[in-house]
N, C-alpha and C positions, 0 to 999 in steps of 0.2 A: 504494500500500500504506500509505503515510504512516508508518509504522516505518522508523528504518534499517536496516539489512541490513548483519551483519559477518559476514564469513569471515573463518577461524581454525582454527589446526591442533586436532587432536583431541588429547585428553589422557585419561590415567586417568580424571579424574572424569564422563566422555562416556559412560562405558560404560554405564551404564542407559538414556540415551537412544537410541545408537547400536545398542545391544541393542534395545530398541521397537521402532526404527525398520525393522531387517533382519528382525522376526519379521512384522511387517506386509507387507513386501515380498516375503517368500516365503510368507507366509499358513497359517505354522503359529509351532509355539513350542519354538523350538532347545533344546538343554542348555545351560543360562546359563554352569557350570564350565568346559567346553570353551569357547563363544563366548571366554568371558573371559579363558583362557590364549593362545586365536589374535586378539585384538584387542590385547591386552598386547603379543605375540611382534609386530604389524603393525604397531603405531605405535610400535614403536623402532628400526625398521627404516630406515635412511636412504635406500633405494631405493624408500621407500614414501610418499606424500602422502593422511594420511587428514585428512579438512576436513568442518566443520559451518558451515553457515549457520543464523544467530540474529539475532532482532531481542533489545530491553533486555528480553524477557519470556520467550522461548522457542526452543527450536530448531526449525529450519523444515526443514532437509536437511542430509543427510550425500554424501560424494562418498568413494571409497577408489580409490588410483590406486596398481599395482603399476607398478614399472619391473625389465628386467634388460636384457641385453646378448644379441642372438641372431646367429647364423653367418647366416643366409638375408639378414639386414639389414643387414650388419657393424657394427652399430652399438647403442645404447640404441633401446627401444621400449618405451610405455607402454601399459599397458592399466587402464581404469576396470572395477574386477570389482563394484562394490557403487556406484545413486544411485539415493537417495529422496529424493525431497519431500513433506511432510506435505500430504494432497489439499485443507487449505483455502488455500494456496498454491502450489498449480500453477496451473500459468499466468500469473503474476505476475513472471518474469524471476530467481526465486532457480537457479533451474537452472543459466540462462546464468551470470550470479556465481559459481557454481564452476567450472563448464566453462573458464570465462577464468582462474581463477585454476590450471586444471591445463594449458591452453592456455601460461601464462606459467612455468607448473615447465620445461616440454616447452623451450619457448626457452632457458629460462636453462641447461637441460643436454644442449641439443645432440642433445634426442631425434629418429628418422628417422621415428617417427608413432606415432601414438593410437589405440588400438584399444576397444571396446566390445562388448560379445557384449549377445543379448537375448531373451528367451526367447519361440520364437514365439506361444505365450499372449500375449503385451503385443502384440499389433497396431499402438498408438497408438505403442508406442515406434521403430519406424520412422520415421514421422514425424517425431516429437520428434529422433531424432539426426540425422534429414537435416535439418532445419532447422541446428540447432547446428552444421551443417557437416561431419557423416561421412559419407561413402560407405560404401554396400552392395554388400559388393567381393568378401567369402568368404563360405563355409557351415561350419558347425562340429559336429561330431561328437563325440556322448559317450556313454561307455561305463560305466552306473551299477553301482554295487557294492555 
């Protein structure tokens, strides 16, 4: 890639990008007021690890990783609800760079596992997380409103 590549927690001034970033991913264009009270309410959350990957010019991807506490687990469990990579770096390993850096949240707080959901439109994304290491273990159900 010849850039360096820094990961880094997200902050207020991310929200335009991270904003981009999740309307490209779902391929429409959210309420920015709303986005904006629930990206606020997300990154001061300390159960929450949201991260941008940037080189000295741009941002390349965002990762958003929720954690709580579940009875079927006894324990913490993580779930990544939100990872884009900008398509002229995929495939270039910025994924894996956050992957590892929410892989090392998980270690450092004792989480019992890492969850991902994906919508079966992304075909490639199957791939993509069994590579990085998740099993295709459940099915998930939802009920739109």
């Amino acid at each position: 890639m010849g850039k360096e590549i820094k990961i880094r927690k997200a902050q207020n001034q991310d929200l335009d990008f991270v904003y981009k970033a999740i309307c490209e991913l779902e391929n429409e264009v959210l309420d920015f007021k709303t986005f904006e009270e629930i990206f606020n309410e997300n990154i001061s959350n300390p159960k929450n690890l949201y991260l941008i990957a940037e080189n000295e010019n741009e941002g390349l991807g965002f990762i958003s990783f929720h954690t709580q506490n579940l009875l079927h687990h006894c324990g913490l469990v993580g779930e990544i609800q939100e990872f884009f990579i900008h398509q002229k770096y995929r495939g270039q390993g910025v994924g894996r760079l956050l992957i590892n850096e929410i892989l090392n949240f998980a270690d450092q707080n004792n989480l019992k596992s890492i969850e991902v959901t994906t919508n079966k439109k992304r075909l490639e994304n199957v791939a993509i997380y069994e590579n990085l290491g998740f099993a295709l273990s459940h099915n998930k159900f939802t009920i739109y409103k």
